[in-house]
Phi, psi and omega in degrees: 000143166270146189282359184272329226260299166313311159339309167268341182277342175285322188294332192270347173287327162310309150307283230271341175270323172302318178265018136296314166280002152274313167316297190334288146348314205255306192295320183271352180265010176259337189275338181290295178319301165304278167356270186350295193303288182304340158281329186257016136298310225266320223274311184307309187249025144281307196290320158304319150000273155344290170307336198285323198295297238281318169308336172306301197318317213272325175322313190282338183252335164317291195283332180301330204276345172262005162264345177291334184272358142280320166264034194219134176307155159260128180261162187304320219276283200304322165318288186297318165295312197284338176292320210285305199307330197300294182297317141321303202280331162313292183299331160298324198115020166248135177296148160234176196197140122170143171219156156309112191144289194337097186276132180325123191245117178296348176290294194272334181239129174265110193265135185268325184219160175219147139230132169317137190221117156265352172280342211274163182245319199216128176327134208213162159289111198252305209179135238221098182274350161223146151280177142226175207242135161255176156225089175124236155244096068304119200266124174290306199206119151324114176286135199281170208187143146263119164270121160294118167177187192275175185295192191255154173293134191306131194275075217306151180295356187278326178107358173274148204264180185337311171245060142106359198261151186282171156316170176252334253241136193281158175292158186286147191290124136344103132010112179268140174240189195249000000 
């Protein structure tokens, strides 16, 4: 017998365990890479997260400083904070909305009152009683509103309204009785 013929059936189980353990390789070192991806996605959108609570946090000290500089003569002091602040939260990325104008978006606007317009066609923004802020397309705070628009449709004595879709509106309370 010749050493080629065992030689070789050793050499090709040799060949065939080496490119199990390259496979082997590439799947885990393809399954690590993903990890990899997905921790620093994770990592992104903890920290975004993080900025939002804090920028939330930071909203409530915004509106005391724009209602004093609506109502407080402005000093050189009081200037100079709402620029600086203005400016910091711009540079992170935050926005603010809500204009007289608008048209009313229930995603974005809380709306506090509605009055009737028969000229108005569409919900409109009357008066913009907060602003709100997004950061990014991240909504921080809804902007409170007065709307302006046309009424709302009239409602049939069953409580349904005109084309057929049910109330929103809670059941009436029992009778209490004595």
């Amino acid at each position: 017998m010749t050493r080629s013929g065992p030689q070789s059936a050793e050499l090709e189980q040799l060949r065939r365990l080496v490119q199990e353990r390259t496979a082997d390789l590439q799947r885990i070192k393809a399954e690590y890479d993903n990890y990899r991806k997905r921790v620093r996605r994770d990592r992104l959108a903890v920290r975004e997260i993080a900025v939002a609570n804090v920028l939330k946090a930071l909203l409530p000290v915004l509106d005391a400083v724009d209602r004093t500089c609506a109502n407080e003569p402005l000093t050189p002091g009081l200037k100079e904070i709402t620029d600086t602040l203005q400016e910091q939260l711009g540079s992170l990325g935050v926005t603010s909305f809500g204009e007289v104008g608008d048209p009313f978006d229930p995603a974005c606007h809380d709306a506090l009152s509605h009055h009737v317009s028969v000229e108005a066609d569409r919900l409109l923004c009357s008066a913009v009683l907060r602003p709100g802020y997004r950061l990014g397309n991240h909504l921080l705070r809804p902007a409170t509103v007065e709307v302006t628009g046309p009424a709302p449709p009239a409602r049939s004595a069953s409580g349904r309204e005109c084309d057929g879709w049910e109330s929103s509106a809670p059941a009436p309370l029992p009778a209490a009785r004595n």
